[in-house]
N, CA, C and O atoms as a GROMACS GRO file, in nm:
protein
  528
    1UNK      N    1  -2.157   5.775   3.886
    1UNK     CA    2  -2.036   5.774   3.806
    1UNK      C    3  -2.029   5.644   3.723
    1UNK      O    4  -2.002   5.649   3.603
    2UNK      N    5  -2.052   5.534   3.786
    2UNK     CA    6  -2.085   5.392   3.712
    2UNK      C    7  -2.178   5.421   3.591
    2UNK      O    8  -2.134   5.387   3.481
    3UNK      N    9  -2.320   5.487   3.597
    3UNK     CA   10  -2.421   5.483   3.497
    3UNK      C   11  -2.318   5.587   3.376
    3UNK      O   12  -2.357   5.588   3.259
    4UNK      N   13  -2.218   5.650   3.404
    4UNK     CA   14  -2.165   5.746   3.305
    4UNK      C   15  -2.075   5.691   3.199
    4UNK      O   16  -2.073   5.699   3.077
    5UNK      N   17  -1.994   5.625   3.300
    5UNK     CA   18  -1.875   5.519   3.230
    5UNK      C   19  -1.975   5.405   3.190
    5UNK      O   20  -1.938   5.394   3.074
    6UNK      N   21  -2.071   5.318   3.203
    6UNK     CA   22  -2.103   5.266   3.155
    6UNK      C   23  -2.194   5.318   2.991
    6UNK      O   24  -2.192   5.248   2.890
    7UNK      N   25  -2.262   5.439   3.000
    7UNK     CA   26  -2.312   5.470   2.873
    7UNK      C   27  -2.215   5.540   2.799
    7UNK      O   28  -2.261   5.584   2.694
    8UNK      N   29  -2.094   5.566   2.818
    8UNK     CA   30  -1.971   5.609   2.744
    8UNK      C   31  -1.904   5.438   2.651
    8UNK      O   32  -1.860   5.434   2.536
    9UNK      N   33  -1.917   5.329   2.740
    9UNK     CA   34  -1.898   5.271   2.688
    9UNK      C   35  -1.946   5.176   2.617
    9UNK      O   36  -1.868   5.126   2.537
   10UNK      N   37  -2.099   5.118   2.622
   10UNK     CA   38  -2.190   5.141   2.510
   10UNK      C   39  -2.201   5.192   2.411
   10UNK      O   40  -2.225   5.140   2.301
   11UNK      N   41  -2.186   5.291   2.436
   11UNK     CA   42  -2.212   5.461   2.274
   11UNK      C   43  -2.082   5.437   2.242
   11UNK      O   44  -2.062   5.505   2.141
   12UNK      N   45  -1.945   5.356   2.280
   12UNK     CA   46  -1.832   5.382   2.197
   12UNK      C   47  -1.834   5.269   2.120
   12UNK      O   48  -1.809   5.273   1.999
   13UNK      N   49  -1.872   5.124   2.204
   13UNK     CA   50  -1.905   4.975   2.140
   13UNK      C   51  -1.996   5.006   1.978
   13UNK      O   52  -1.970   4.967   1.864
   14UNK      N   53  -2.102   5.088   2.028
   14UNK     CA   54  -2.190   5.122   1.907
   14UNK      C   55  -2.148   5.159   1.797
   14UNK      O   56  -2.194   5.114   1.691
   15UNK      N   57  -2.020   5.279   1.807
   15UNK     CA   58  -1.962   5.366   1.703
   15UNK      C   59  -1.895   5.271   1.639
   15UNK      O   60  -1.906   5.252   1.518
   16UNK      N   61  -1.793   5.177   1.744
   16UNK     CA   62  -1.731   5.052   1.652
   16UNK      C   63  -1.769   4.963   1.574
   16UNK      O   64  -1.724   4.921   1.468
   17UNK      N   65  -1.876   4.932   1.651
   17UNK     CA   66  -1.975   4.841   1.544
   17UNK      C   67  -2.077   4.882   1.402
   17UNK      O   68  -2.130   4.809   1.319
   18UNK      N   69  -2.077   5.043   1.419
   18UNK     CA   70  -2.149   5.095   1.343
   18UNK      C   71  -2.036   5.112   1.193
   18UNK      O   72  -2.061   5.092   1.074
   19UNK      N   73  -1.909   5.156   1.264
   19UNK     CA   74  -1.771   5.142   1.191
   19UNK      C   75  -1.754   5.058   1.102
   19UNK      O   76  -1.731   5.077   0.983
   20UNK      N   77  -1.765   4.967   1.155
   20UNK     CA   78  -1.659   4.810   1.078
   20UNK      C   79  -1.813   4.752   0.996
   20UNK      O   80  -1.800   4.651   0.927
   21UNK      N   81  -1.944   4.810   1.005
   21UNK     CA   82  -2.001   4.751   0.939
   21UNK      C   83  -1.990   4.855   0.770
   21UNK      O   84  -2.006   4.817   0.655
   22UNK      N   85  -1.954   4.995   0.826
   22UNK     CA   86  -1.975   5.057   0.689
   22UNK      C   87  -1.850   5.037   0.628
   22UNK      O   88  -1.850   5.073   0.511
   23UNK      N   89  -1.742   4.990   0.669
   23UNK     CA   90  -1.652   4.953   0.637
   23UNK      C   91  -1.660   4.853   0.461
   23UNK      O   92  -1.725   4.749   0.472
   24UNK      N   93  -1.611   4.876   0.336
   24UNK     CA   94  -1.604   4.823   0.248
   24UNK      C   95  -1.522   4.718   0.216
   24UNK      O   96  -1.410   4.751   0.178
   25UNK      N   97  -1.549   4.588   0.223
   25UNK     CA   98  -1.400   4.494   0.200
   25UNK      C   99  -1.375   4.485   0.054
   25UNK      O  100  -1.461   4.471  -0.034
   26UNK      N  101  -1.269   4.493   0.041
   26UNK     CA  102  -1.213   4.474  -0.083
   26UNK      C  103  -1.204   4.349  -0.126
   26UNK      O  104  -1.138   4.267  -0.062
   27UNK      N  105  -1.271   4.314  -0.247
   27UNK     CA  106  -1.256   4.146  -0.320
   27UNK      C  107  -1.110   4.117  -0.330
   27UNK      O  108  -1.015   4.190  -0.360
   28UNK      N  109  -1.115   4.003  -0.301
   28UNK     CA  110  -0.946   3.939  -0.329
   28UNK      C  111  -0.960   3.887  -0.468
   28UNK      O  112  -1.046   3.824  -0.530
   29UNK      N  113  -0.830   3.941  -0.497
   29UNK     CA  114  -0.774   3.878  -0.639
   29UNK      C  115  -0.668   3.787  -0.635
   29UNK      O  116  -0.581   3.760  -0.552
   30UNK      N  117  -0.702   3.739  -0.763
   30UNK     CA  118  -0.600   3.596  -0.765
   30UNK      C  119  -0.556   3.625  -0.895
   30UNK      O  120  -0.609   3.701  -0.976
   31UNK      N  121  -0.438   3.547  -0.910
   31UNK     CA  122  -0.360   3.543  -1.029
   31UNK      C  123  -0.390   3.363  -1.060
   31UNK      O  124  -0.407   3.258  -0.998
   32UNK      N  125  -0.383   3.421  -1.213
   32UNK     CA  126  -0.390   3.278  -1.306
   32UNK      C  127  -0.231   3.229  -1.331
   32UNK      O  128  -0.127   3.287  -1.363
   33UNK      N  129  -0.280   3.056  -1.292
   33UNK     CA  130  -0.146   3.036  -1.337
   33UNK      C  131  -0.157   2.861  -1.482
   33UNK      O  132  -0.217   2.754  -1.488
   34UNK      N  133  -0.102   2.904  -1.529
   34UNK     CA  134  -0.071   2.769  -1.650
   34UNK      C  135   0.016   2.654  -1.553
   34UNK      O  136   0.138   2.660  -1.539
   35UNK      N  137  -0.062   2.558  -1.495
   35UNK     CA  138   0.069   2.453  -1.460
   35UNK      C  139   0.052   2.303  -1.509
   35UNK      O  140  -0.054   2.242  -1.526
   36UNK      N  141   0.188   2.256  -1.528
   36UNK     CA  142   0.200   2.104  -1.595
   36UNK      C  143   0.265   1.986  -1.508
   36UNK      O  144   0.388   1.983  -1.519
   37UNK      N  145   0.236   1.931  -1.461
   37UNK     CA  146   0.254   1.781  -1.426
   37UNK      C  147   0.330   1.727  -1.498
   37UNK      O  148   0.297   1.749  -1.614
   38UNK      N  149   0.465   1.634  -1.487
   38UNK     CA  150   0.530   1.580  -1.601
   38UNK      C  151   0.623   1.461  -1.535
   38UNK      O  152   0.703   1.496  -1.449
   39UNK      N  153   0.615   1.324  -1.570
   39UNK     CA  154   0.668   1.260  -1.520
   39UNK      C  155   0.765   1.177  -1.653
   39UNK      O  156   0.719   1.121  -1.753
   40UNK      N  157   0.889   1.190  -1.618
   40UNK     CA  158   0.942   1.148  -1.735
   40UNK      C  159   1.069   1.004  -1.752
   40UNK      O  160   1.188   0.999  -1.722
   41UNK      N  161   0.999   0.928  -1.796
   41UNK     CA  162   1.076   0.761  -1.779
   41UNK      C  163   1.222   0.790  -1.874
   41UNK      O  164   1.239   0.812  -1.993
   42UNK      N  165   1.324   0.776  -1.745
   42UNK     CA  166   1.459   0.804  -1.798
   42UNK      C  167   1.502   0.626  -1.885
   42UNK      O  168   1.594   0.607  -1.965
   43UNK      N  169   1.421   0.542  -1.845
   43UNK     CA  170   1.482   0.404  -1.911
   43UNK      C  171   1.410   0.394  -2.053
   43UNK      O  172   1.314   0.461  -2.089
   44UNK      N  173   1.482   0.286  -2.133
   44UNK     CA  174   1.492   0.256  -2.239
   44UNK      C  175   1.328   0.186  -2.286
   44UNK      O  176   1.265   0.213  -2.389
   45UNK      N  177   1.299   0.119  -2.206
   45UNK     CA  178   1.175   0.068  -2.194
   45UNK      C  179   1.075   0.098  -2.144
   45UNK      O  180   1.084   0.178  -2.050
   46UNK      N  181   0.950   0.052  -2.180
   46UNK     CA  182   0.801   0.156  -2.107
   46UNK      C  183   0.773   0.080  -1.967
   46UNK      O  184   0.755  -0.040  -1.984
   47UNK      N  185   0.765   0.116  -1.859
   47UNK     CA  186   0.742   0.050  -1.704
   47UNK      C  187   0.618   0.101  -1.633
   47UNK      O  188   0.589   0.217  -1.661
   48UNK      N  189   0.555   0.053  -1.566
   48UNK     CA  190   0.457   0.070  -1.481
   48UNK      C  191   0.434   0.151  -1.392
   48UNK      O  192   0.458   0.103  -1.281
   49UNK      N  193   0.379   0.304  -1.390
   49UNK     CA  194   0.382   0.403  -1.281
   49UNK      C  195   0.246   0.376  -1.196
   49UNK      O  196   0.146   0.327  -1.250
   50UNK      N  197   0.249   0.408  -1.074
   50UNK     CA  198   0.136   0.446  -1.066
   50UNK      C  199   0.135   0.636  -1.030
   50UNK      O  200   0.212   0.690  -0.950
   51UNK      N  201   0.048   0.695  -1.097
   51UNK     CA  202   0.077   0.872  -1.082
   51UNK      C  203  -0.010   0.918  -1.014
   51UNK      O  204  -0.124   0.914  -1.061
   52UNK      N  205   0.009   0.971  -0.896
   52UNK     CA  206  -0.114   1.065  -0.821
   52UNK      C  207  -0.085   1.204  -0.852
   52UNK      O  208   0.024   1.232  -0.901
   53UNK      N  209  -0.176   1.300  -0.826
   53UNK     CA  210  -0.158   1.455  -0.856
   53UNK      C  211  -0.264   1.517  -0.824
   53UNK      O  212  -0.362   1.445  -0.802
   54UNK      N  213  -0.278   1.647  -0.812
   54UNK     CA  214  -0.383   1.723  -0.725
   54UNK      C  215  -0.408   1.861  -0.853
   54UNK      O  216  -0.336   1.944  -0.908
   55UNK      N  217  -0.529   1.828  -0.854
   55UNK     CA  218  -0.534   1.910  -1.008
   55UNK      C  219  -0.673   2.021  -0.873
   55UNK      O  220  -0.780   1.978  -0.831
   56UNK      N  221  -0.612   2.151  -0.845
   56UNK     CA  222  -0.656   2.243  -0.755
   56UNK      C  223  -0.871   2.275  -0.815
   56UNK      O  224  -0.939   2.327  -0.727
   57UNK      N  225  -0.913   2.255  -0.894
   57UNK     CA  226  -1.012   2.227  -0.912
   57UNK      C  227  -1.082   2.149  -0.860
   57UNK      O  228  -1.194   2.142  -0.910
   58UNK      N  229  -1.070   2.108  -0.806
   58UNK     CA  230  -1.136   1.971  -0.735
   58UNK      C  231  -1.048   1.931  -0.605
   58UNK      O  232  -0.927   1.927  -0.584
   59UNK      N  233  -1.150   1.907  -0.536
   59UNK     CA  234  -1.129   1.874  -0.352
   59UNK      C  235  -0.986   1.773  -0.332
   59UNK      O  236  -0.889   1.777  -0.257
   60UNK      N  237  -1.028   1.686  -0.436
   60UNK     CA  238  -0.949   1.533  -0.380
   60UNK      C  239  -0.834   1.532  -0.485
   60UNK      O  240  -0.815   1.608  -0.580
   61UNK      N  241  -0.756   1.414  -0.436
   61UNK     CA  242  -0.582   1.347  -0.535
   61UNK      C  243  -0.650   1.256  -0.628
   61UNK      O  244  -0.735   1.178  -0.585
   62UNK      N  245  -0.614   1.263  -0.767
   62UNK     CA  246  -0.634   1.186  -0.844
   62UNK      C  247  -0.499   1.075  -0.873
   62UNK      O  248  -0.386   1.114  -0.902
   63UNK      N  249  -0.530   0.961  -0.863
   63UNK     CA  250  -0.435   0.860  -0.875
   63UNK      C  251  -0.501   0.742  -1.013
   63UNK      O  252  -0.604   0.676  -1.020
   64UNK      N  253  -0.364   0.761  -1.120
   64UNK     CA  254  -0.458   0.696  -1.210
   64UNK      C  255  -0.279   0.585  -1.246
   64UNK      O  256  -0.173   0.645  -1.252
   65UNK      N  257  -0.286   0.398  -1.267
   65UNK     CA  258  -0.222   0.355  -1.309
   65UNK      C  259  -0.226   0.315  -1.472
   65UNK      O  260  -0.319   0.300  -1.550
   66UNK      N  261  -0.085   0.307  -1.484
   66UNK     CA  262  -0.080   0.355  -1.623
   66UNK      C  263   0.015   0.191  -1.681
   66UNK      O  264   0.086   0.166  -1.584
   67UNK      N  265   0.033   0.112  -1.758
   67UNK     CA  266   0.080   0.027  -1.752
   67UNK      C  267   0.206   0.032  -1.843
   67UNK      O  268   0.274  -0.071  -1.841
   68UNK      N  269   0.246   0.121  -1.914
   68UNK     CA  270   0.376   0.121  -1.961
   68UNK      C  271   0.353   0.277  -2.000
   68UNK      O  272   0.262   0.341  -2.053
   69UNK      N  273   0.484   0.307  -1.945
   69UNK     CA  274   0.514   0.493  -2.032
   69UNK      C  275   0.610   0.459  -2.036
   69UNK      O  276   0.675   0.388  -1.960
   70UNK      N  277   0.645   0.534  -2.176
   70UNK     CA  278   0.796   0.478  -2.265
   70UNK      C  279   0.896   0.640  -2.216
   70UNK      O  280   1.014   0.648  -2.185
   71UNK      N  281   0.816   0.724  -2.225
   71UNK     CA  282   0.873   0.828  -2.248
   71UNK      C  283   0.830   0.926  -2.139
   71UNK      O  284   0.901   0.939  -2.039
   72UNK      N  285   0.743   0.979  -2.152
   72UNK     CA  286   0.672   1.093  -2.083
   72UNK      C  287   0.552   1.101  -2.066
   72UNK      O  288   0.475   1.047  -2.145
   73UNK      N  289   0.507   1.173  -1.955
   73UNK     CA  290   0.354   1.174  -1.936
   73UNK      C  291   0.315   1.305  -1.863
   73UNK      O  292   0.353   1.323  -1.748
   74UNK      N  293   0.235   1.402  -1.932
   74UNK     CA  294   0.187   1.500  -1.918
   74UNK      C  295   0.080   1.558  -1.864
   74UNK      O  296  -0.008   1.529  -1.945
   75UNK      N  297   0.020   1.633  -1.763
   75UNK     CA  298  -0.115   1.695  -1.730
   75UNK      C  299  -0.078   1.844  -1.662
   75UNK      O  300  -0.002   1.892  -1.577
   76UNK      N  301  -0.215   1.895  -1.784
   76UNK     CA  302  -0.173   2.017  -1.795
   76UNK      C  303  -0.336   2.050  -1.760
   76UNK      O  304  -0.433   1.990  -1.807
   77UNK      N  305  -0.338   2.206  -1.627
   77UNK     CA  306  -0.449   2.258  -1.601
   77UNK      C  307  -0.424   2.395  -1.572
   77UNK      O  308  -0.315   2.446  -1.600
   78UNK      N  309  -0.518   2.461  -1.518
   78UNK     CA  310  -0.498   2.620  -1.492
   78UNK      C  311  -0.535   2.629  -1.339
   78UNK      O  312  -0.638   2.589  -1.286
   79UNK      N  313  -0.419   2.696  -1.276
   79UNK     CA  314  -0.445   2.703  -1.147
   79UNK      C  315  -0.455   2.902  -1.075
   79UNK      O  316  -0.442   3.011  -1.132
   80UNK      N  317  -0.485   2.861  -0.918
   80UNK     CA  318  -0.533   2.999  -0.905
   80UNK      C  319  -0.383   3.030  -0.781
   80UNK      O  320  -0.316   2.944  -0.725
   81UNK      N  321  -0.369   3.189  -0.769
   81UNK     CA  322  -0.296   3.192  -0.632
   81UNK      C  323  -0.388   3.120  -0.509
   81UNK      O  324  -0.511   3.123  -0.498
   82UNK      N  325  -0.291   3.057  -0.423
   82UNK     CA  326  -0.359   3.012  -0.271
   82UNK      C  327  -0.358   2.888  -0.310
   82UNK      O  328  -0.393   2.823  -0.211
   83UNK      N  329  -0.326   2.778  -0.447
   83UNK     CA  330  -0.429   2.682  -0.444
   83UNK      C  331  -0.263   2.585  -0.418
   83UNK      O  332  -0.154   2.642  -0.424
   84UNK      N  333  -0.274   2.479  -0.399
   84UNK     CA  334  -0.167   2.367  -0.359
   84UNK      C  335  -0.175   2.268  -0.474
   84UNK      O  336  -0.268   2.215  -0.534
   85UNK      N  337  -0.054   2.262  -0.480
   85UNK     CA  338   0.003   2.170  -0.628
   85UNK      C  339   0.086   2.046  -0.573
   85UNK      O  340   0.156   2.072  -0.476
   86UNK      N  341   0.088   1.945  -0.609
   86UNK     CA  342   0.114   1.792  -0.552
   86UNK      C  343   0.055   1.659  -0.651
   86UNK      O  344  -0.054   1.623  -0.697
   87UNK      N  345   0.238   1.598  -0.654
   87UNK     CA  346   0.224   1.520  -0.797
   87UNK      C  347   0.358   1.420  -0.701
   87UNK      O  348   0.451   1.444  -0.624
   88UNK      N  349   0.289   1.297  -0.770
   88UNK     CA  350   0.380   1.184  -0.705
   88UNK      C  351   0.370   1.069  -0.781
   88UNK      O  352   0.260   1.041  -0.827
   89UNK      N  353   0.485   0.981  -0.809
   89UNK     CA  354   0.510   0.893  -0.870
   89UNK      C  355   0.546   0.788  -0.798
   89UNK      O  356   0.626   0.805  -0.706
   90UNK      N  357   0.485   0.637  -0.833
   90UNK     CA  358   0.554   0.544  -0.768
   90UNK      C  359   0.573   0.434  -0.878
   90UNK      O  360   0.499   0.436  -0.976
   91UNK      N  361   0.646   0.360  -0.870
   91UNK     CA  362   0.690   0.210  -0.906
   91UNK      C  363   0.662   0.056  -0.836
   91UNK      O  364   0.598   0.072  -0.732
   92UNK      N  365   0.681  -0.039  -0.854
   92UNK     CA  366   0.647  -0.149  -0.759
   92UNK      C  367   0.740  -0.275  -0.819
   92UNK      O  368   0.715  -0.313  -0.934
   93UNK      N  369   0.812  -0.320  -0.769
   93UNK     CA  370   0.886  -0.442  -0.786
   93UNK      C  371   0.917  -0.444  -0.953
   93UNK      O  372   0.869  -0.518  -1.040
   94UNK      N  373   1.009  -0.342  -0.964
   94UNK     CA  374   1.056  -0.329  -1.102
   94UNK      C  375   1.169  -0.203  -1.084
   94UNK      O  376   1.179  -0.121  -0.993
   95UNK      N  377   1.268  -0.225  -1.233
   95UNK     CA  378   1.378  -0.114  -1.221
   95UNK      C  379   1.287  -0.019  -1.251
   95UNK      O  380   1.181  -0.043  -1.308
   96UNK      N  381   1.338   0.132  -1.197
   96UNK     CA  382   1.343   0.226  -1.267
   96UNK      C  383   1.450   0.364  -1.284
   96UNK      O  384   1.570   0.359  -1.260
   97UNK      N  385   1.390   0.463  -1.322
   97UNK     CA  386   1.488   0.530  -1.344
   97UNK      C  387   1.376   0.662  -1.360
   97UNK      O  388   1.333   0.670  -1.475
   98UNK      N  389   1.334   0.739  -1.291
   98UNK     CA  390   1.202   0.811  -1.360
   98UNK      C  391   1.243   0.944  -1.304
   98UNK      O  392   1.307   0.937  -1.199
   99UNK      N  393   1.221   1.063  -1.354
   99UNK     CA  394   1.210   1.256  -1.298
   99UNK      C  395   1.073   1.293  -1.310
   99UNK      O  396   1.007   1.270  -1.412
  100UNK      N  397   1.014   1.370  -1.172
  100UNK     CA  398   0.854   1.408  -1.191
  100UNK      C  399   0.900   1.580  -1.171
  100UNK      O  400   0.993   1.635  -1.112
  101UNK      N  401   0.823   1.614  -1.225
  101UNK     CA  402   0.819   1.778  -1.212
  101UNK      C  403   0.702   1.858  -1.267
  101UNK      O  404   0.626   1.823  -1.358
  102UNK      N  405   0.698   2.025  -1.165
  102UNK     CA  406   0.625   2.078  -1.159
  102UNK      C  407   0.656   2.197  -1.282
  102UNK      O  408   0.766   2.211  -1.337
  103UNK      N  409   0.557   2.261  -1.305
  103UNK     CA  410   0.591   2.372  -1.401
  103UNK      C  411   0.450   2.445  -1.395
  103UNK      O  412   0.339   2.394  -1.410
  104UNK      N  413   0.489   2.611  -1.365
  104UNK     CA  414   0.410   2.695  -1.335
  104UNK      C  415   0.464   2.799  -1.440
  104UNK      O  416   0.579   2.844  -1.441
  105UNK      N  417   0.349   2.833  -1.539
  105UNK     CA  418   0.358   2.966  -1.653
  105UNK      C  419   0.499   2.931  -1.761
  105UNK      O  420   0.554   3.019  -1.828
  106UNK      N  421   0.547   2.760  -1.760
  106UNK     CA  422   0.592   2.681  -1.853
  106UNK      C  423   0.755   2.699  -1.759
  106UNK      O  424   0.847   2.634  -1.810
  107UNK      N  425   0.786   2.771  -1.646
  107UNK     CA  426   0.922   2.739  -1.555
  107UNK      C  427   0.866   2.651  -1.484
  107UNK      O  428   0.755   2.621  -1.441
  108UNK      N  429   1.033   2.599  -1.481
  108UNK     CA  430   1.024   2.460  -1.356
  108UNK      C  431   1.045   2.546  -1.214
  108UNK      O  432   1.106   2.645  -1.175
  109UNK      N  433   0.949   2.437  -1.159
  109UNK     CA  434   0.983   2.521  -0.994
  109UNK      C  435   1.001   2.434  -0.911
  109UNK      O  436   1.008   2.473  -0.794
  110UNK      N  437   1.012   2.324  -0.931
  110UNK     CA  438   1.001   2.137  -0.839
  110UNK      C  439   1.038   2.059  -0.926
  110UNK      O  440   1.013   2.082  -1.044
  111UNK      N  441   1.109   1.945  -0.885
  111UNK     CA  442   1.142   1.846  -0.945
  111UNK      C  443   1.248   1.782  -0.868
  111UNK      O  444   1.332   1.838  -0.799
  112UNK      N  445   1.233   1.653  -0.890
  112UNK     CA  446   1.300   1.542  -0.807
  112UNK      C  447   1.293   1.376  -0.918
  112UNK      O  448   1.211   1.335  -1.000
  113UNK      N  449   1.406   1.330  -0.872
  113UNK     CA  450   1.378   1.226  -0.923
  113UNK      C  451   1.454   1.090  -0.838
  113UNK      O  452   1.518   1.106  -0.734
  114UNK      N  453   1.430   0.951  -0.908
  114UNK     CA  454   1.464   0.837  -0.796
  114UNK      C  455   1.547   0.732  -0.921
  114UNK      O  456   1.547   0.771  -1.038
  115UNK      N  457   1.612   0.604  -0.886
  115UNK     CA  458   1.604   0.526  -0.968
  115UNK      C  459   1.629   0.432  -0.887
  115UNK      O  460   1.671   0.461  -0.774
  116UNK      N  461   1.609   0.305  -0.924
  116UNK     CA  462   1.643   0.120  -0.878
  116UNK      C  463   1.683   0.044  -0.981
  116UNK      O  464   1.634   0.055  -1.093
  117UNK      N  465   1.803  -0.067  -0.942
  117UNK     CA  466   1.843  -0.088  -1.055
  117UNK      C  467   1.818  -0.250  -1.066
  117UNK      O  468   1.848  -0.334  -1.151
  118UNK      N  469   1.740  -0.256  -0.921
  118UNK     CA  470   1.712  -0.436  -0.969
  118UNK      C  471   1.574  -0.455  -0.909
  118UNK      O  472   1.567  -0.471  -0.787
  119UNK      N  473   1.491  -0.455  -0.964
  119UNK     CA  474   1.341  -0.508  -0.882
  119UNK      C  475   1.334  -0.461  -0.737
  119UNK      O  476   1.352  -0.541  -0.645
  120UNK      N  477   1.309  -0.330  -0.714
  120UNK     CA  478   1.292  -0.280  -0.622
  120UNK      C  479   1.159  -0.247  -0.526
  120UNK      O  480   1.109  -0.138  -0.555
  121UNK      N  481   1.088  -0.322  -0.412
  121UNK     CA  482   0.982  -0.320  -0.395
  121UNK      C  483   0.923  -0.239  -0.420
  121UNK      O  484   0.813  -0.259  -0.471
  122UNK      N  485   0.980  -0.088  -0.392
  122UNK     CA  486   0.899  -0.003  -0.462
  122UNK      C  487   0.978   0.149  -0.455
  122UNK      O  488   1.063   0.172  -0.368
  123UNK      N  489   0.942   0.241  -0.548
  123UNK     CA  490   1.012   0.361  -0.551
  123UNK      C  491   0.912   0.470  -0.505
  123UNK      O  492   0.802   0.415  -0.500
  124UNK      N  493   0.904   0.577  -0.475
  124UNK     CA  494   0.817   0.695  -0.454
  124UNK      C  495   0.912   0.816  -0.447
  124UNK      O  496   1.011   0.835  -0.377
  125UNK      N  497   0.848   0.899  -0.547
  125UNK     CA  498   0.881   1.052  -0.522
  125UNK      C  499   0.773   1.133  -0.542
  125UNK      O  500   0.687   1.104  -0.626
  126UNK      N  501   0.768   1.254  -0.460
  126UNK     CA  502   0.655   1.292  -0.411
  126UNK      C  503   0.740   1.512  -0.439
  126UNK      O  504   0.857   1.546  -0.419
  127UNK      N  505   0.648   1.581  -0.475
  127UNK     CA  506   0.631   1.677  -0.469
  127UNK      C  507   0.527   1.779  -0.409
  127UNK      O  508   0.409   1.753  -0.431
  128UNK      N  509   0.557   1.902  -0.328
  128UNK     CA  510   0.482   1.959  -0.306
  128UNK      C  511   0.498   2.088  -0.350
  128UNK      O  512   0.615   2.125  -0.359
  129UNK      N  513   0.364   2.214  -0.396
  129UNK     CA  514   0.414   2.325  -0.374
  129UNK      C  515   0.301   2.421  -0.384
  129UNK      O  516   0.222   2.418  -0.478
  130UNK      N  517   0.295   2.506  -0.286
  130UNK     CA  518   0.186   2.606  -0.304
  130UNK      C  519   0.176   2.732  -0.390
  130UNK      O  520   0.285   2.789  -0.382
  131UNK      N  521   0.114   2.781  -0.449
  131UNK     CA  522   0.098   2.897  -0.540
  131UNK      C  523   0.090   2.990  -0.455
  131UNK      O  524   0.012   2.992  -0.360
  132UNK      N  525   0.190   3.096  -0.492
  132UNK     CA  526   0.162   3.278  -0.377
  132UNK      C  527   0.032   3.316  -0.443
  132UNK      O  528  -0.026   3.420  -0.410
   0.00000   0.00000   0.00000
């Protein structure tokens, strides 16, 4: 009775495995998305950021200092569903007054902002957000 139940369950292991191999997976699709980075100096004068951001092409955070933005500062790439979006601004022993934000297919979907109004060791605002 053992040798019966055991080749019943063999020959069923087999069928499963024979199963899931003819089995077809379907490619995953992704949607394209347009997104922009934007960090925008609410003061009168150009001040010192330093800007990190995660441009989904590439593994690592790019952090690049910039020594005066008067106005605005822009980076614009093409991203995929699944991929993680993350953009951060800091300051260092200076006023500011600054808004960073995200924008996916030209809507805002994130945004935050900070200010200091006297030499402040330092400011940080930080965004995160994943693409469906």
């Amino acid at each position: 009775m053992k040798k019966v139940l055991s080749i019943i369950f063999v020959f069923a292991l087999g069928l499963m495995f024979i199963y899931s191999c003819d089995k077809e997976d379907k490619p995953q699709t992704y949607t394209s998305y347009d997104v922009a980075y934007l960090l925008k100096n609410n003061m009168s004068e150009g001040k010192r950021f330093t800007i990190t951001y995660k441009d989904p092409a590439f593994a690592n955070k790019t952090t690049e200092q910039y020594e005066s933005i008067a106005d605005t500062f822009w980076v614009r790439f093409e991203a995929k569903s699944l991929d993680y979006l993350y953009l951060a601004g800091r300051t260092r022993l200076d006023t500011a007054d600054y808004t960073i934000s995200i924008y996916v297919d030209s809507k805002l979907i994130a945004t935050d902002s900070t200010s200091c109004n006297w030499l402040c060791d330092s400011t940080l605002v930080e965004l995160e957000y994943p693409l469906p």
